[in-house]
N, C-alpha and C positions, 0 to 999 in steps of 0.2 A: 621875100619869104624869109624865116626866120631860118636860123642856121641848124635849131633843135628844135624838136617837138615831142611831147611825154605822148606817147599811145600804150593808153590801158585797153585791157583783158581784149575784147573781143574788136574795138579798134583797128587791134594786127591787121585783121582780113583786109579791108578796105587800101591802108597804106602797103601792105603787100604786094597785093593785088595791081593796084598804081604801079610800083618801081615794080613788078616785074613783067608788065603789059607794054613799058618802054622801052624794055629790054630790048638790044640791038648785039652788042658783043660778050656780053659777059654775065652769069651770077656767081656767087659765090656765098655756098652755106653753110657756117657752122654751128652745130646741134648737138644737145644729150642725146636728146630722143626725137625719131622720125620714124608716125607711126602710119601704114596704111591700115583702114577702117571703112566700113559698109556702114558702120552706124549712123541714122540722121545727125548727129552732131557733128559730123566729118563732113558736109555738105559743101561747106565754104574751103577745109582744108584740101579737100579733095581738087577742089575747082584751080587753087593753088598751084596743084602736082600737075593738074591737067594744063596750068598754064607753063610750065617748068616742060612736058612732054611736048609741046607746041613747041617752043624755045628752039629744044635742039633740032627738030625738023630742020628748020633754016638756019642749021650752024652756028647759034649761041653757042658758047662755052658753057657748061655747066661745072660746076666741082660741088661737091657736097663732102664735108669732113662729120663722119659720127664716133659717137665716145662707144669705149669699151665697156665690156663686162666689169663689176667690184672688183672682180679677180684680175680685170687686165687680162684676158688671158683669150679674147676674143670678143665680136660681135656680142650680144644682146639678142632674144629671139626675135623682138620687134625691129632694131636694125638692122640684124642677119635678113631680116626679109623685106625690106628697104632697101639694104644695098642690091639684093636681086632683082626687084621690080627696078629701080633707076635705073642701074644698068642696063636692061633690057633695051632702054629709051636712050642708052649713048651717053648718059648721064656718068660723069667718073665721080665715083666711090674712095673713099681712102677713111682708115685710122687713124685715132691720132697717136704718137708717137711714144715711147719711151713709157707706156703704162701712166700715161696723164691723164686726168681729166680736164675735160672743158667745160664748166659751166654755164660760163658766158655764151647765148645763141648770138649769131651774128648772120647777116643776109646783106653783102654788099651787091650793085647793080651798075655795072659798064664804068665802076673805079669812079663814078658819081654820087649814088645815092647809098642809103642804106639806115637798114635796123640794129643795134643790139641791145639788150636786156635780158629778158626770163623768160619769152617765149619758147619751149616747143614746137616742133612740128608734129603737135597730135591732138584730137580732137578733144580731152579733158586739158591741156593748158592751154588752150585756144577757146575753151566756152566754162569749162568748169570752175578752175582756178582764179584766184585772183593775180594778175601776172602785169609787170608795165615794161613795156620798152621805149626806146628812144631813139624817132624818126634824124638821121642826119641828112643834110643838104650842105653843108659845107667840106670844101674840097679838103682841109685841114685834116676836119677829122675823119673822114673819109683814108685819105693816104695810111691816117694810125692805123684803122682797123683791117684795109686788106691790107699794111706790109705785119699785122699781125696775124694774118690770115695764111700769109706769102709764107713766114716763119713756121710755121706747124704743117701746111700743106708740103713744104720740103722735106721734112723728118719721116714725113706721115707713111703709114704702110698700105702699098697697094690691094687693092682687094682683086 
């Protein structure tokens, strides 16, 4: 298998889906935006969370980092109610630190696999938008992106 792979726009689902169906110890996700949605286009996102709410049942690790308000000055009303449904499920929630944003989404899987690029986790940058990310499989770049993960998830502020 190759060490990279470009997945465009609606792609996400499928390679998501995969590394997180494997999942045995670990995910780790960092997001702008993580939205929950009743709308048919939240179909597959949904099926995602539900695979995440599975997860923890049998003691995955979950962590999810979401970005703040413009202001910095808290949640979002779409993540404010994200970090309450996750949670719900055991799921740990955090901010990211020091009034930063994170652009960059990222989704690593058991310090193996993983996404980052321009994805969201919400139903218009999942079918709407034009958005590419980039499937890894190499342990290399792998290590970069959770000990960049590791780095803000320590700053980060508990929810």
């Amino acid at each position: 298998m190759e060490p990279v792979k470009i997945v465009r726009n609606e792609q996400f689902y499928p390679v998501a889906e995969a590394f997180l169906e494997d999942a045995r110890k670990s995910v780790d996700i960092c997001t702008f935006k993580f939205e929950f949605s009743t709308r048919p286009a939240a179909r597959e996102l949904n099926r995602l969370i539900d695979i995440l709410y599975s997860l923890a049942l049998v003691d995955v690790k979950i962590r999810v980092l979401l970005n703040t308000t413009r202001a910095r000055s808290g949640l979002t009303k779409i993540n404010e109610h994200a970090a309450r449904e996750l949670k719900k499920h055991a799921i740990e929630v955090r901010t990211l630190p020091d009034g930063r944003c994170q652009h960059a989404k990222t989704l690593v899987v058991d310090n193996c696999v993983g996404l980052v690029g321009s994805h969201n986790w919400t139903p218009r940058s999942l079918t709407e938008n034009y958005e590419v990310s980039i499937a890894l499989y190499h342990a290399g770049y792998i290590k970069e992106i959770q000990d960049h993960f590791e780095k803000i998830w320590a700053g980060s502020k508990k929810l």
